[in-house]
Chimera marker file (.cmm) of the C-alpha trace (Angstrom):
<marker_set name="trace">
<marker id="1" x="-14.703" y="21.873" z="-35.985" r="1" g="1" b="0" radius="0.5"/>
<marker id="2" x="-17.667" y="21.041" z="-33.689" r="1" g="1" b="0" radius="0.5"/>
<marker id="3" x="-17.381" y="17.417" z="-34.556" r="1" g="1" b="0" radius="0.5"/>
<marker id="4" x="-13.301" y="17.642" z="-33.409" r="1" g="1" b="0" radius="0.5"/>
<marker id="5" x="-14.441" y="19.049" z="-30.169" r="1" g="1" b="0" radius="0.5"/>
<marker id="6" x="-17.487" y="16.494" z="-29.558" r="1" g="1" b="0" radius="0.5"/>
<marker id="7" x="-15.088" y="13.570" z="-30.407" r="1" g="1" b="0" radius="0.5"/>
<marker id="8" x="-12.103" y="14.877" z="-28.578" r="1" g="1" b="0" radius="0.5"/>
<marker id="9" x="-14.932" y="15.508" z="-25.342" r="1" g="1" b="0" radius="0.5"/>
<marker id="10" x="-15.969" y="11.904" z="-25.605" r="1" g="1" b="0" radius="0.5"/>
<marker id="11" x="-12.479" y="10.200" z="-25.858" r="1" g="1" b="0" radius="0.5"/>
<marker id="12" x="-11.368" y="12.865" z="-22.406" r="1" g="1" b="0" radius="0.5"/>
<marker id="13" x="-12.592" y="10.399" z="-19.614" r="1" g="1" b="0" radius="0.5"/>
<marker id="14" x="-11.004" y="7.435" z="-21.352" r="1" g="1" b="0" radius="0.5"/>
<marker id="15" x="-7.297" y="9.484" z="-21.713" r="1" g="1" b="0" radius="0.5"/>
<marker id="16" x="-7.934" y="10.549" z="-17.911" r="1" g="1" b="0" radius="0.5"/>
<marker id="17" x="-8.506" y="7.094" z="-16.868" r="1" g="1" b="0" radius="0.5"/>
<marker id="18" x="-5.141" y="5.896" z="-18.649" r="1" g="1" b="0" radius="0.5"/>
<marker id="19" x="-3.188" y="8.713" z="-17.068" r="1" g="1" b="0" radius="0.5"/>
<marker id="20" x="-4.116" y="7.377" z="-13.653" r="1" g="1" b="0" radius="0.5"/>
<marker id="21" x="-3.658" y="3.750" z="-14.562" r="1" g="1" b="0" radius="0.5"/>
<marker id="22" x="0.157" y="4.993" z="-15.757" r="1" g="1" b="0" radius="0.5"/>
<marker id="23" x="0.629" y="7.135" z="-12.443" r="1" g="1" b="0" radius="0.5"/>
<marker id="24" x="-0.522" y="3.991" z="-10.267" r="1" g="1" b="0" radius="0.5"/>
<marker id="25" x="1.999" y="1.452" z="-12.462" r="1" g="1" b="0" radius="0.5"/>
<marker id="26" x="4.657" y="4.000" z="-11.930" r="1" g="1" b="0" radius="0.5"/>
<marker id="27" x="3.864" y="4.424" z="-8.124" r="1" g="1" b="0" radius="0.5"/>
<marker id="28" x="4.228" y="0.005" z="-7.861" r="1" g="1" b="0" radius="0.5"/>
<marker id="29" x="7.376" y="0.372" z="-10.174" r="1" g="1" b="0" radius="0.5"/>
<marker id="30" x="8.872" y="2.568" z="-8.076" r="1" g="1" b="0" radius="0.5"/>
<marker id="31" x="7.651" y="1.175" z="-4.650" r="1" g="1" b="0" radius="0.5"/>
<marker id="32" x="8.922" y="-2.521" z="-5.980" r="1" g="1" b="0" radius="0.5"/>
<marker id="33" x="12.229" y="-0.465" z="-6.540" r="1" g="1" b="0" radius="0.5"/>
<marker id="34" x="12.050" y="0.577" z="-3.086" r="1" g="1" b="0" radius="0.5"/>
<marker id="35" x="12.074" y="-2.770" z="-1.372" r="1" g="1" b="0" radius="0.5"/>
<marker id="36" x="12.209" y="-5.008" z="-4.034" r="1" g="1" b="0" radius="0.5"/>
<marker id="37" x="9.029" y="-6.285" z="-3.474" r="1" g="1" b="0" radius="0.5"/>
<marker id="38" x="5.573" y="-6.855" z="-6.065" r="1" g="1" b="0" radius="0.5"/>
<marker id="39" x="2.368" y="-4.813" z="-4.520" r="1" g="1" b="0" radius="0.5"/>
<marker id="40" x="0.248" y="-6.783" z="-6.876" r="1" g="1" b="0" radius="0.5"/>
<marker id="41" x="0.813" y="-9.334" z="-4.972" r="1" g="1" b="0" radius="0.5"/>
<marker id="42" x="1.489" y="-7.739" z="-1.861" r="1" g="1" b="0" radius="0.5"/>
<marker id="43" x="-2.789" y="-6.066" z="-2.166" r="1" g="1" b="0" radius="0.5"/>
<marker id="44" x="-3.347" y="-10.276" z="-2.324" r="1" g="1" b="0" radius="0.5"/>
<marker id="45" x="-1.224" y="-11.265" z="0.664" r="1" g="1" b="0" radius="0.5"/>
<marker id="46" x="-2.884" y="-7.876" z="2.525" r="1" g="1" b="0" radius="0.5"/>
<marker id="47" x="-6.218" y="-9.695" z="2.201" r="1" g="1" b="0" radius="0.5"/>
<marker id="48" x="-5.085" y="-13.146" z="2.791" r="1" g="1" b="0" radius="0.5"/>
<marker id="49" x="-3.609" y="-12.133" z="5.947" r="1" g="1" b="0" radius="0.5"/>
<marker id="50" x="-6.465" y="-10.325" z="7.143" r="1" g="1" b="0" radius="0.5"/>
<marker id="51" x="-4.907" y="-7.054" z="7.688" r="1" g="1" b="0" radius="0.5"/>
<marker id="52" x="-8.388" y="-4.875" z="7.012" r="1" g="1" b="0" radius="0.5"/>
<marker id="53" x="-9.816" y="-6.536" z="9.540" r="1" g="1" b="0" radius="0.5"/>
<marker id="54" x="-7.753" y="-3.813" z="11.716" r="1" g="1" b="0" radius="0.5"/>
<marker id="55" x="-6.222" y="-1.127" z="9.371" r="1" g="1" b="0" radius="0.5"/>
<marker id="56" x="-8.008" y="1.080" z="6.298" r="1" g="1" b="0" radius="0.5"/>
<marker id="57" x="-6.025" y="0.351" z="3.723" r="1" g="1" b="0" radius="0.5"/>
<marker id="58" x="-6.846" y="1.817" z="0.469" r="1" g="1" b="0" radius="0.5"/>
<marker id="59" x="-7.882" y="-0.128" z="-2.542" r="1" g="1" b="0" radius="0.5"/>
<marker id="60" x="-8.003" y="-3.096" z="-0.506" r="1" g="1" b="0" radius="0.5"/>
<marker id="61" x="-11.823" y="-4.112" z="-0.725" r="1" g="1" b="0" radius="0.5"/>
<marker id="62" x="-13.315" y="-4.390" z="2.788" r="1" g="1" b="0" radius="0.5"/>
<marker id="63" x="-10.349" y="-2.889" z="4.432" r="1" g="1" b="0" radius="0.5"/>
<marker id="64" x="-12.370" y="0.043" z="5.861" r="1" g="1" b="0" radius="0.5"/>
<marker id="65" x="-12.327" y="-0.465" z="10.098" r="1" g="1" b="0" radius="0.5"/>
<marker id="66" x="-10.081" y="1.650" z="12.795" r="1" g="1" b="0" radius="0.5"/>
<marker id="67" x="-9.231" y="-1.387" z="14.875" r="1" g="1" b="0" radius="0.5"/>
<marker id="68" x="-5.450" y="-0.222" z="14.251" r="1" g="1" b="0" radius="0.5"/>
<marker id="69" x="-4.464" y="2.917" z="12.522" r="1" g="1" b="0" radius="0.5"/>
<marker id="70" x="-5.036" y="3.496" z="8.956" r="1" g="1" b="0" radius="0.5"/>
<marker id="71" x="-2.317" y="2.970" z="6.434" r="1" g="1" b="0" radius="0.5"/>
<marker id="72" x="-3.213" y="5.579" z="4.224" r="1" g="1" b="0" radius="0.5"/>
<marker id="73" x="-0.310" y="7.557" z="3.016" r="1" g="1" b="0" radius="0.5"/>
<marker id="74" x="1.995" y="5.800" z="5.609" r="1" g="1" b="0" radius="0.5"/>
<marker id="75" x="5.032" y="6.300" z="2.355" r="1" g="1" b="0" radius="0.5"/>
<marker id="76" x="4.840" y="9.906" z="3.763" r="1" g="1" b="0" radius="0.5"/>
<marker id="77" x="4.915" y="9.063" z="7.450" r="1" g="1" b="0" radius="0.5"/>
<marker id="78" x="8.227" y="9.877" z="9.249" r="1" g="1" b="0" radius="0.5"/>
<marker id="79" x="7.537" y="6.918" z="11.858" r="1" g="1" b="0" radius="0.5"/>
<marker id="80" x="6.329" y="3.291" z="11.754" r="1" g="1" b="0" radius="0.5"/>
<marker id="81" x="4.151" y="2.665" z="14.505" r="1" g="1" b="0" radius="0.5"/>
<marker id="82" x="5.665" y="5.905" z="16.252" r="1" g="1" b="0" radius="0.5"/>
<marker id="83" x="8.960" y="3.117" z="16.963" r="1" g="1" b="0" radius="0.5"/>
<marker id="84" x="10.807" y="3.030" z="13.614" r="1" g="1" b="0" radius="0.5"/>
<marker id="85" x="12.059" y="5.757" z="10.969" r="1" g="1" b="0" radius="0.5"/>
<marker id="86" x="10.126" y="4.870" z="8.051" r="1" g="1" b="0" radius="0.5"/>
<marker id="87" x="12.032" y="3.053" z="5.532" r="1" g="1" b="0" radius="0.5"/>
<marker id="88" x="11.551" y="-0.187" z="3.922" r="1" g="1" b="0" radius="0.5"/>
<marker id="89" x="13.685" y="-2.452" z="5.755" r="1" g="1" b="0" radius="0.5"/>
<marker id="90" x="12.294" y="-0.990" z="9.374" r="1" g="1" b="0" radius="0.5"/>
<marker id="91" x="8.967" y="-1.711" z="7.843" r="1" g="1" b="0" radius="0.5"/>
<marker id="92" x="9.936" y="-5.101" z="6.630" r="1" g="1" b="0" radius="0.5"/>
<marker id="93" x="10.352" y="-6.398" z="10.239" r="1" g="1" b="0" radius="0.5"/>
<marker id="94" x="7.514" y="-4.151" z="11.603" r="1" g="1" b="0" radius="0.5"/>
<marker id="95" x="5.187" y="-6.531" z="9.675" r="1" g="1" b="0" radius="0.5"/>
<marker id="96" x="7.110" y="-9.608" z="10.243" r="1" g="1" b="0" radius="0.5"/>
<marker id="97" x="7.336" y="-9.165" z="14.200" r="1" g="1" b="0" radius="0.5"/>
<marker id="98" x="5.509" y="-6.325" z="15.485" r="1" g="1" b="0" radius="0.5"/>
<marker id="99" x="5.895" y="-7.177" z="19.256" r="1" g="1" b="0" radius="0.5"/>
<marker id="100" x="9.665" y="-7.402" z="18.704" r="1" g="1" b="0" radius="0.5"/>
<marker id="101" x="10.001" y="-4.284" z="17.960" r="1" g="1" b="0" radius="0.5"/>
<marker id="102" x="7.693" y="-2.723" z="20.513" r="1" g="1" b="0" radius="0.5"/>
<marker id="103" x="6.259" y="-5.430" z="23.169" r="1" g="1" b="0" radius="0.5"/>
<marker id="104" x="3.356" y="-2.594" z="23.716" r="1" g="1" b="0" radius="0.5"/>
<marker id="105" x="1.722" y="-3.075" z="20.291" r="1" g="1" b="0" radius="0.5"/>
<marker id="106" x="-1.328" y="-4.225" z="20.247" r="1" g="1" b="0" radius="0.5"/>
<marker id="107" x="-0.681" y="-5.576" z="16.625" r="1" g="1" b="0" radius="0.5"/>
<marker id="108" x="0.106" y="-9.227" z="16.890" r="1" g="1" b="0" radius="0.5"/>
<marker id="109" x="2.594" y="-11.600" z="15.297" r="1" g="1" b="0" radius="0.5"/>
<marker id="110" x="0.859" y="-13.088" z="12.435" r="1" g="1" b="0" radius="0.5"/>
<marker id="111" x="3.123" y="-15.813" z="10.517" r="1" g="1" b="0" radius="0.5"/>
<marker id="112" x="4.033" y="-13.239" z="7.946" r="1" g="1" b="0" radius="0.5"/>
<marker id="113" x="7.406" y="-14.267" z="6.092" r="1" g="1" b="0" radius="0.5"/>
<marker id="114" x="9.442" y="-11.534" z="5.083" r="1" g="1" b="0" radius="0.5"/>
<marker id="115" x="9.180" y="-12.019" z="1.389" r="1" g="1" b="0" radius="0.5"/>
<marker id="116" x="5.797" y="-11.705" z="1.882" r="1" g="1" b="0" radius="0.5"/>
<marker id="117" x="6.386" y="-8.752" z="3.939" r="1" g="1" b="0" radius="0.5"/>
<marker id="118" x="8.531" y="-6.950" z="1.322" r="1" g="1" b="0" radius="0.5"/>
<marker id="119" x="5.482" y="-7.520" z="-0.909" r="1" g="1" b="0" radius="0.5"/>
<marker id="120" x="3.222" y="-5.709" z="1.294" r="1" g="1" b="0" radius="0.5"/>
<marker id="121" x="5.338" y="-3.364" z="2.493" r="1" g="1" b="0" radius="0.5"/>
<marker id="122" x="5.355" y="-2.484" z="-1.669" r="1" g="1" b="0" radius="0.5"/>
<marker id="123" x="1.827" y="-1.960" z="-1.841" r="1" g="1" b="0" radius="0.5"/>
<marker id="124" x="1.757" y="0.412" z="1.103" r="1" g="1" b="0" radius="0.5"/>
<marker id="125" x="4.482" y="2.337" z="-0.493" r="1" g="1" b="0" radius="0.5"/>
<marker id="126" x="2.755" y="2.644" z="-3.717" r="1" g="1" b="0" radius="0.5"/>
<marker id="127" x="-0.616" y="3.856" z="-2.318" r="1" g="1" b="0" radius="0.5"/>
<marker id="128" x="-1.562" y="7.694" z="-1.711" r="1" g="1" b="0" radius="0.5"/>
<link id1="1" id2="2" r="1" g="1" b="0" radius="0.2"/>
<link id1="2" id2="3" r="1" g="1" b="0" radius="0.2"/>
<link id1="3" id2="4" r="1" g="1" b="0" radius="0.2"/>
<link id1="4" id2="5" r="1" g="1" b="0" radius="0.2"/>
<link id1="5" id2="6" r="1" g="1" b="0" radius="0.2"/>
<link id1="6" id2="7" r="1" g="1" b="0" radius="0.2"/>
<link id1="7" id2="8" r="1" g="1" b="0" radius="0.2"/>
<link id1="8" id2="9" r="1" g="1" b="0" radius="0.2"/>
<link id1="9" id2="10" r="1" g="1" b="0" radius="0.2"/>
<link id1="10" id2="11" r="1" g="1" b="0" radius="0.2"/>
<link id1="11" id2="12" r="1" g="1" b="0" radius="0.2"/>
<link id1="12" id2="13" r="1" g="1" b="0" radius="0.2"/>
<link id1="13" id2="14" r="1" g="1" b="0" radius="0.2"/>
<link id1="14" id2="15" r="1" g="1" b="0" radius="0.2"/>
<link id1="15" id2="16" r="1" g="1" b="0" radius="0.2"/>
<link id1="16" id2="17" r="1" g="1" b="0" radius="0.2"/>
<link id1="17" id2="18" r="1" g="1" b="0" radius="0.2"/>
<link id1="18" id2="19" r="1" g="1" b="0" radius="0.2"/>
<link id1="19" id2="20" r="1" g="1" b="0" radius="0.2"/>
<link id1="20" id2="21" r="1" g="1" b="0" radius="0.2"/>
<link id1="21" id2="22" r="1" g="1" b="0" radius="0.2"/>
<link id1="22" id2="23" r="1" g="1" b="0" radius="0.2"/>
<link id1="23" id2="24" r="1" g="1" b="0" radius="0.2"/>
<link id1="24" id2="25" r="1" g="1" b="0" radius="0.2"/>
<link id1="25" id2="26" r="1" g="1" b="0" radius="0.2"/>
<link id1="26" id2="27" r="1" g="1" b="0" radius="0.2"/>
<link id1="27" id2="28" r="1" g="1" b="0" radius="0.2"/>
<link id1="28" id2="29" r="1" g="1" b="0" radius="0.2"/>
<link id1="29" id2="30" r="1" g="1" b="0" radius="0.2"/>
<link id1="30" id2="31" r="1" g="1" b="0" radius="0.2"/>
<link id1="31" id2="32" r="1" g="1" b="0" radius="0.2"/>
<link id1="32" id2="33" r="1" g="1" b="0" radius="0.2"/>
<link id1="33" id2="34" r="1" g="1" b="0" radius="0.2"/>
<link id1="34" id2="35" r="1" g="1" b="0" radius="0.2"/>
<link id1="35" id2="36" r="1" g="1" b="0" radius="0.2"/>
<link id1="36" id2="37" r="1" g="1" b="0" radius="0.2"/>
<link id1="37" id2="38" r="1" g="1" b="0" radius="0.2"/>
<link id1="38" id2="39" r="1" g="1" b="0" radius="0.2"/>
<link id1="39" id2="40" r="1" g="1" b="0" radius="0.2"/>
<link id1="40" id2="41" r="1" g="1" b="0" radius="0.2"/>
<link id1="41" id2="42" r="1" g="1" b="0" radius="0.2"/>
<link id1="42" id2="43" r="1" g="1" b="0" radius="0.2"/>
<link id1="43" id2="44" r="1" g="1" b="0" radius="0.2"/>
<link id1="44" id2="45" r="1" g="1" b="0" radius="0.2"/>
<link id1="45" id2="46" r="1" g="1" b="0" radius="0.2"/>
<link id1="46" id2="47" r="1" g="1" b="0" radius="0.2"/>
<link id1="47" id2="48" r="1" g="1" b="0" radius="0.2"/>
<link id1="48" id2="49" r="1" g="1" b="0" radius="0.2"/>
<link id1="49" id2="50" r="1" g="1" b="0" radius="0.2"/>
<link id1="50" id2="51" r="1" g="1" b="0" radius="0.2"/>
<link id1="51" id2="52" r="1" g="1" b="0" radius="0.2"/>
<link id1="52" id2="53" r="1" g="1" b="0" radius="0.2"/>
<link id1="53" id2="54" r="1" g="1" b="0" radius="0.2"/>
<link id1="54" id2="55" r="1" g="1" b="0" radius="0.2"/>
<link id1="55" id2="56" r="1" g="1" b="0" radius="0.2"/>
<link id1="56" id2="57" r="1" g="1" b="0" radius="0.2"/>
<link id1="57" id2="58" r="1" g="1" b="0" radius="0.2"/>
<link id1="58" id2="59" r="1" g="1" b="0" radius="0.2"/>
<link id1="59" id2="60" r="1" g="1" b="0" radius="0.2"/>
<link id1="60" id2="61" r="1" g="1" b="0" radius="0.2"/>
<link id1="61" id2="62" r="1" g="1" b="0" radius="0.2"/>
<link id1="62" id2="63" r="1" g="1" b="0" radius="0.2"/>
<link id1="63" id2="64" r="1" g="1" b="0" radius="0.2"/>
<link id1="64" id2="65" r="1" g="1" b="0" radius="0.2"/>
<link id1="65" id2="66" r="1" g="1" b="0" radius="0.2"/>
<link id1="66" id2="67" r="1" g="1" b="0" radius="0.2"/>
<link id1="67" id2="68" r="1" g="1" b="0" radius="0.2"/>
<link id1="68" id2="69" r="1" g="1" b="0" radius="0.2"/>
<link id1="69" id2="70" r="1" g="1" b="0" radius="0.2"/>
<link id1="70" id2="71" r="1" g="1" b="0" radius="0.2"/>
<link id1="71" id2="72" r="1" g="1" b="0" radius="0.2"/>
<link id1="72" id2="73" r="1" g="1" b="0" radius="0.2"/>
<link id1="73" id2="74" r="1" g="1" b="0" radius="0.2"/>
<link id1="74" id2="75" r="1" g="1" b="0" radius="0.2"/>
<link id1="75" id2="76" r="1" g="1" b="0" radius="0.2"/>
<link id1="76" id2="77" r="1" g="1" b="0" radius="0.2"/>
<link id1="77" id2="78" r="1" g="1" b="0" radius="0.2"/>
<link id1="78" id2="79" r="1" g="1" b="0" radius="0.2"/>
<link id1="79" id2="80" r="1" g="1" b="0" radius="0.2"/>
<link id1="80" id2="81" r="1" g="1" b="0" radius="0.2"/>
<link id1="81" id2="82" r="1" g="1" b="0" radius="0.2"/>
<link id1="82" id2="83" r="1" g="1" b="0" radius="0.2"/>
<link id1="83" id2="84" r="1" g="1" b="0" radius="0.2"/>
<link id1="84" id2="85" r="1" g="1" b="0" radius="0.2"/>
<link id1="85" id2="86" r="1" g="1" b="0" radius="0.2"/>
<link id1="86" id2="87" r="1" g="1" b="0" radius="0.2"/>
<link id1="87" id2="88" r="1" g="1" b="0" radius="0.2"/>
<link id1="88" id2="89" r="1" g="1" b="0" radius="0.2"/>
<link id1="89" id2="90" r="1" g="1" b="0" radius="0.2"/>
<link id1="90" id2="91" r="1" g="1" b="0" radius="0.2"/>
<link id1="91" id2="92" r="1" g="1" b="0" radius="0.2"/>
<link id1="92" id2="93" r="1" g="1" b="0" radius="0.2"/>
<link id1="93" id2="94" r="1" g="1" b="0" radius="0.2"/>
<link id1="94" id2="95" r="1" g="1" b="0" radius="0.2"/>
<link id1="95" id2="96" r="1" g="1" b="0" radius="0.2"/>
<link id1="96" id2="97" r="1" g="1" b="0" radius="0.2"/>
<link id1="97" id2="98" r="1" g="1" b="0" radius="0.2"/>
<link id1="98" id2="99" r="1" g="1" b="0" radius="0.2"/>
<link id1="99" id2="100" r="1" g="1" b="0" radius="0.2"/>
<link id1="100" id2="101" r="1" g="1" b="0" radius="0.2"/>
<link id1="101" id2="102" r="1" g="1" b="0" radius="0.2"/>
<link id1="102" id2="103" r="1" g="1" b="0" radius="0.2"/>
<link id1="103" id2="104" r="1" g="1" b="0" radius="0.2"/>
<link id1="104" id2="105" r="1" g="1" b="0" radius="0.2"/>
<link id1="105" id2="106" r="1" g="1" b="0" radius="0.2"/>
<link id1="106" id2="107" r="1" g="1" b="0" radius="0.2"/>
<link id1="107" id2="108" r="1" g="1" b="0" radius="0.2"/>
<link id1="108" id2="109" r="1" g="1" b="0" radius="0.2"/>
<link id1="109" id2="110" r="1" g="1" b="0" radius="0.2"/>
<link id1="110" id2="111" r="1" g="1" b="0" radius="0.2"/>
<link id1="111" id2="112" r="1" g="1" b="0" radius="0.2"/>
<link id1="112" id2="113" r="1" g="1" b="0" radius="0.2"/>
<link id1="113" id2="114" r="1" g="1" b="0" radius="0.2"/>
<link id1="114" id2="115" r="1" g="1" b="0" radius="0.2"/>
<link id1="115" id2="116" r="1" g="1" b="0" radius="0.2"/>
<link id1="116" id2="117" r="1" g="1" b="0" radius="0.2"/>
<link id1="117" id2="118" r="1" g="1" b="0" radius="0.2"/>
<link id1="118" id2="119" r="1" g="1" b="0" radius="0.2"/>
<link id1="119" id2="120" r="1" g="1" b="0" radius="0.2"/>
<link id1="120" id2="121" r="1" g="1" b="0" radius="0.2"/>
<link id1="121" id2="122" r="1" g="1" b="0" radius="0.2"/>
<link id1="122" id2="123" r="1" g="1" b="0" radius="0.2"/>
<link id1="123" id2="124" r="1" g="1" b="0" radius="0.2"/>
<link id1="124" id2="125" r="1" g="1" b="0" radius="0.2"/>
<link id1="125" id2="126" r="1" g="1" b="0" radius="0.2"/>
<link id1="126" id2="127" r="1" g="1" b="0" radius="0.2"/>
<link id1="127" id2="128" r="1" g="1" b="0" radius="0.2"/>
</marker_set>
């Protein structure tokens, strides 16, 4: 019985650590669902575009600096940028063209496309 126990012990962190890895697939399945978007590649177009060198964005390496706000559970938010209800398509555009939706924003314009936006806009929904 001891051995059971020992074995089942050792094999706990690994069964933990593929419970989160489902939970985080099922939080970018339903997040792609959302806005139809991929936040795989929407955490790659976050760093290509430089966006942590302003926001804390979690799991995004480097992404740690209070420039802007963070993004950290921003799917719970009930405002984008304190302009916008949150929903996808409102946070489409935000990214796209921030000073077209509020002039006052210190966030700037930068080149973003909107499919690449709907990408991002996935990852942000599928973080905590």
């Amino acid at each position: 019985m001891q051995a059971v126990t020992r074995r089942a012990l050792l094999l706990l962190p690994l069964m933990l650590g593929i419970v989160a890895c489902d939970r985080e697939e099922e939080a970018r399945r339903r997040a792609g669902l959302l806005t139809g978007g991929d936040a795989r590649r929407g955490a790659m177009l976050i760093r290509s575009y430089g966006c942590g060198a302003c926001h804390t964005i979690p799991g995004i390496p480097g992404a740690h600096t209070t420039v802007g706000p963070s993004l950290q559970g921003l799917k719970r938010r009930m405002y984008i940028a304190g302009v916008l209800p949150n929903e996808p398509g409102n946070l489409i555009a935000w990214i796209v063209d921030p000073p077209a939706i509020d002039p006052k924003t210190a966030m700037p314009r930068l080149g973003v496309t909107r499919p690449d936006a709907r990408d991002i806009a996935t990852y942000l929904y599928s973080t905590r």
